[in-house]
Backbone as JSON, one array per atom type, in Angstrom:
{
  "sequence": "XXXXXXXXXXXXXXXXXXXXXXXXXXXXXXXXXXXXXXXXXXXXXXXXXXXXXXXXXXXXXXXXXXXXXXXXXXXXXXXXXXXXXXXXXXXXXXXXXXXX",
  "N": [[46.38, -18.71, -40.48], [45.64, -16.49, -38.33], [46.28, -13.41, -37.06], [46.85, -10.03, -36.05], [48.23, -7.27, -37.16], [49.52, -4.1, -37.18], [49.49, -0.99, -38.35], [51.69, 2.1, -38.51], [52.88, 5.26, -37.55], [52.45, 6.92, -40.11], [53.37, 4.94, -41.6], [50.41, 3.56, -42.18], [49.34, 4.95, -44.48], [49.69, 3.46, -46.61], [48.51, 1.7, -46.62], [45.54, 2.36, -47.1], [44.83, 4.0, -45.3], [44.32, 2.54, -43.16], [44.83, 1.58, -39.99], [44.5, -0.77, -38.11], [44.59, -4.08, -38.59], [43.03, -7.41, -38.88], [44.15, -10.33, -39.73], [44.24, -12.99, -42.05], [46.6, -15.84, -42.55], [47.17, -17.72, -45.15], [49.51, -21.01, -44.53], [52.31, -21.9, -46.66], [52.25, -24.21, -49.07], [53.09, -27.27, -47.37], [54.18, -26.07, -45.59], [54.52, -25.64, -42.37], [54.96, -23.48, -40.62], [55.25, -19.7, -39.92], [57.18, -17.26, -41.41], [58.84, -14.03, -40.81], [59.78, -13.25, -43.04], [57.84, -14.41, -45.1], [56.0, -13.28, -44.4], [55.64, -10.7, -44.8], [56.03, -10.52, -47.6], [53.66, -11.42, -47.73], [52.29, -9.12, -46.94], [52.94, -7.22, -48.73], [51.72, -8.37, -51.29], [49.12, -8.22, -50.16], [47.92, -6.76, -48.72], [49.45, -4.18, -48.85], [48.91, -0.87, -50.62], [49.44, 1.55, -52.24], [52.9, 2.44, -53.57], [54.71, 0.69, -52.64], [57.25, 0.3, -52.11], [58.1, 2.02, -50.49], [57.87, 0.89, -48.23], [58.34, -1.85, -48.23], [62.04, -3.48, -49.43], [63.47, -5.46, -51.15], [63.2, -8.39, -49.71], [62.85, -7.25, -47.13], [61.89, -4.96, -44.68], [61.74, -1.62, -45.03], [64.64, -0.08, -44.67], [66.63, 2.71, -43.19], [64.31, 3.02, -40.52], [62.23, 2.06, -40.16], [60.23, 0.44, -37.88], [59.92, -2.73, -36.29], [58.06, -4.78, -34.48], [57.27, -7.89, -32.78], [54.99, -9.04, -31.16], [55.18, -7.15, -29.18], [57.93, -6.96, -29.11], [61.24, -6.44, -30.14], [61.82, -6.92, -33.65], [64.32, -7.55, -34.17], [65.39, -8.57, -32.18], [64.34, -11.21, -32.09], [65.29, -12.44, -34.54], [64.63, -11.29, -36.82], [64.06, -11.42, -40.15], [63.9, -14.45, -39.99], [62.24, -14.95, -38.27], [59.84, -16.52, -36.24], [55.96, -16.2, -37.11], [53.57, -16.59, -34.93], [50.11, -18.17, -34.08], [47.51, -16.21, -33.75], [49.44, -13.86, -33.05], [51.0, -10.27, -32.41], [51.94, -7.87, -34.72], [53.55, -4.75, -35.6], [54.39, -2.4, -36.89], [56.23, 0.3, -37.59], [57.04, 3.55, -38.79], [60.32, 5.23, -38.48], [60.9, 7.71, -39.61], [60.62, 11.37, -40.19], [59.43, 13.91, -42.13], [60.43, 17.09, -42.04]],
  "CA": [[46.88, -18.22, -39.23], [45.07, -15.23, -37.89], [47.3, -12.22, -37.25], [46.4, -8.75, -35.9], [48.91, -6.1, -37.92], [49.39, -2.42, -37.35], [51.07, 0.32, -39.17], [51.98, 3.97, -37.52], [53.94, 6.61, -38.11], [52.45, 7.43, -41.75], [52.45, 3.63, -42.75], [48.87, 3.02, -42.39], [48.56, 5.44, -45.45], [50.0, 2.38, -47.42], [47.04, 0.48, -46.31], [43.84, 3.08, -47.09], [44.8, 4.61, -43.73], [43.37, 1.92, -41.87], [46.08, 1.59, -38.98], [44.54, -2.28, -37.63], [44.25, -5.37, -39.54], [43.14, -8.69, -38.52], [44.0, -10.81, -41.46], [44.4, -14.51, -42.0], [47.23, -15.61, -43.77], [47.63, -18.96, -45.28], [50.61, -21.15, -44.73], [52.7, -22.07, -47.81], [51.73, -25.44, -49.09], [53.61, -28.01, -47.24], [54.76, -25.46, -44.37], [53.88, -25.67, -40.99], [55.24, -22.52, -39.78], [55.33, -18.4, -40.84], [58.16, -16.45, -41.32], [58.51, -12.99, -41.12], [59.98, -12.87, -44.7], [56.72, -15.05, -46.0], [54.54, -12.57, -43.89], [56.05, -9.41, -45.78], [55.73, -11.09, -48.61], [51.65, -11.91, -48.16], [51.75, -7.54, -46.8], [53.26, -6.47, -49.92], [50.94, -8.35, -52.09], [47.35, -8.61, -50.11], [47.58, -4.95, -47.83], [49.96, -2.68, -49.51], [47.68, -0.92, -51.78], [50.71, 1.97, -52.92], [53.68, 2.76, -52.85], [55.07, -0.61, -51.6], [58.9, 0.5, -52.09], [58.05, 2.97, -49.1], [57.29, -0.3, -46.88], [59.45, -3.15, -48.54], [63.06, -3.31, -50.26], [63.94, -6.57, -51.2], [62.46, -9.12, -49.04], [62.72, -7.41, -46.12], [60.98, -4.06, -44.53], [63.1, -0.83, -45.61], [65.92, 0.42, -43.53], [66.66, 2.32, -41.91], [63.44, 4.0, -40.27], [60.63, 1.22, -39.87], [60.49, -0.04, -36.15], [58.95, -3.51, -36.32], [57.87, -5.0, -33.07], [56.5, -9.35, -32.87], [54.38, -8.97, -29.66], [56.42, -5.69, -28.21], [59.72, -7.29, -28.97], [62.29, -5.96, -31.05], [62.16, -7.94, -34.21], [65.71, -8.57, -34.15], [65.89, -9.68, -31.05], [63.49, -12.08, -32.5], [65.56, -13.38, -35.79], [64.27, -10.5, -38.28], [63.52, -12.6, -41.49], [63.55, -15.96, -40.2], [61.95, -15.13, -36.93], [58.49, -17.42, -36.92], [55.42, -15.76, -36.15], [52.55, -18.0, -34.41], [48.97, -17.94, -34.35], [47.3, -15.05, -32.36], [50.22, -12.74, -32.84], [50.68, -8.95, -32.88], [53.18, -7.28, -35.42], [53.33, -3.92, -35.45], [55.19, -1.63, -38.02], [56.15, 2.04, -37.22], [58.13, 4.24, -39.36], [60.4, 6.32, -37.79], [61.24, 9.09, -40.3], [59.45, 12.13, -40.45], [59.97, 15.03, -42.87], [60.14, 18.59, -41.85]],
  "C": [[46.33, -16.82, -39.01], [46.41, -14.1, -37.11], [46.98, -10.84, -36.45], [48.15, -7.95, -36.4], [48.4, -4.65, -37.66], [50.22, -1.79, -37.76], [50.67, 1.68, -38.42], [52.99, 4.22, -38.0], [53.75, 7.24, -39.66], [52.48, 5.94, -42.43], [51.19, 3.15, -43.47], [48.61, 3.86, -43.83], [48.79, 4.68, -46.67], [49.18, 1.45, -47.69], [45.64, 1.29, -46.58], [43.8, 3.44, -45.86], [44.12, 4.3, -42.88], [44.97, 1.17, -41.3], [45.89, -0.15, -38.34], [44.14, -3.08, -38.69], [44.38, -6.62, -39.32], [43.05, -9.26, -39.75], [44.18, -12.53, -40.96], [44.95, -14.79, -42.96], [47.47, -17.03, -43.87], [48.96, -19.49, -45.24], [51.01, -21.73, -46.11], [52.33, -23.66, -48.11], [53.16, -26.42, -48.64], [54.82, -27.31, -45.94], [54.29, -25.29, -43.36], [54.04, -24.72, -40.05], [55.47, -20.75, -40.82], [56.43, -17.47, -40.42], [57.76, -14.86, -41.29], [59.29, -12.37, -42.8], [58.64, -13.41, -45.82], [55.68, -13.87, -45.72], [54.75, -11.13, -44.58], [55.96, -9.76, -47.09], [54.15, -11.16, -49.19], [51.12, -9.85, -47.68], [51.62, -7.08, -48.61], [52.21, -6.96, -50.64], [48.95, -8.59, -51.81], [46.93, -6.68, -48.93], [48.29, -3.86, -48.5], [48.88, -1.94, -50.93], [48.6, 0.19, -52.45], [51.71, 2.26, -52.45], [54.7, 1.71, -52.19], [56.56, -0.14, -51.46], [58.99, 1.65, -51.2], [57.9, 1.92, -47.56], [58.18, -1.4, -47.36], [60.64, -2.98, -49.52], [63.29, -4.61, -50.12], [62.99, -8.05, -50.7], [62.28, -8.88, -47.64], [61.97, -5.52, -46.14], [62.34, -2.79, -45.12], [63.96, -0.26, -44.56], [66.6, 1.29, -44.24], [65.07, 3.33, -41.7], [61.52, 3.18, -40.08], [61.07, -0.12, -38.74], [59.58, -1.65, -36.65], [59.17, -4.18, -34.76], [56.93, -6.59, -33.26], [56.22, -8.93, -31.14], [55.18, -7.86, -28.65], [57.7, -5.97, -28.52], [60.17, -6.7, -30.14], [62.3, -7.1, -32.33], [63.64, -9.22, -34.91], [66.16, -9.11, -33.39], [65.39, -11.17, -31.5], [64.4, -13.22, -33.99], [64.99, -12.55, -37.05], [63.53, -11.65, -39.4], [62.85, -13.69, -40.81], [62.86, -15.76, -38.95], [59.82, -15.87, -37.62], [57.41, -16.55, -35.91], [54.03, -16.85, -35.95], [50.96, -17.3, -34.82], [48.56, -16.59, -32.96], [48.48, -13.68, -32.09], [50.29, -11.52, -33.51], [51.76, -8.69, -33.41], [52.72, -6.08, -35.76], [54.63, -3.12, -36.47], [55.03, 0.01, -37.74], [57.15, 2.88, -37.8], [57.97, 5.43, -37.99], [60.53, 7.73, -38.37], [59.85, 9.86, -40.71], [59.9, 13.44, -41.32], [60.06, 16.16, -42.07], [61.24, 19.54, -42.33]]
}
């Protein structure tokens, strides 16, 4: 399933501070659809390069302070975890916390 992914707000430096990423992520064998708990799942172990417990707690993204957005939408409007994402779609990741 092809994908386009972005991180902002200081995520992308999780990724080699590359902020876009068209990726292609296989579905699970014998699944016909992608979660957003499978798709955090394939971040943490094929894009996070350190640091991952700054971007994931558990199985889900960390809270509170990372905006996620499935095609502009709110991902909870969407079903958080179980929300399914399709082919061709944008997910977007934006921490909000900033030091100073």
């Amino acid at each position: 399933m092809h994908l386009t992914l972005e991180f902002g707000g200081g995520l992308e430096l999780l990724c080699n501070s590359v902020k876009i990423h068209h990726v292609d992520v296989d579905l699970k064998t014998g699944e016909d659809k992608l979660s957003m708990r499978d798709l955090l799942t394939w971040i943490k172990t094929n894009l996070i390069k350190e640091r991952p417990e700054m971007f994931v707690k558990g199985d889900s993204v960390r809270r509170p302070g990372v905006l996620v957005l499935i095609n502009d939408c709110d991902w909870e409007l969407c079903g958080s975890l179980d929300a399914v994402v399709e082919e061709k779609d944008m997910v977007i990741f934006i921490s909000t916390l900033h030091g100073g």
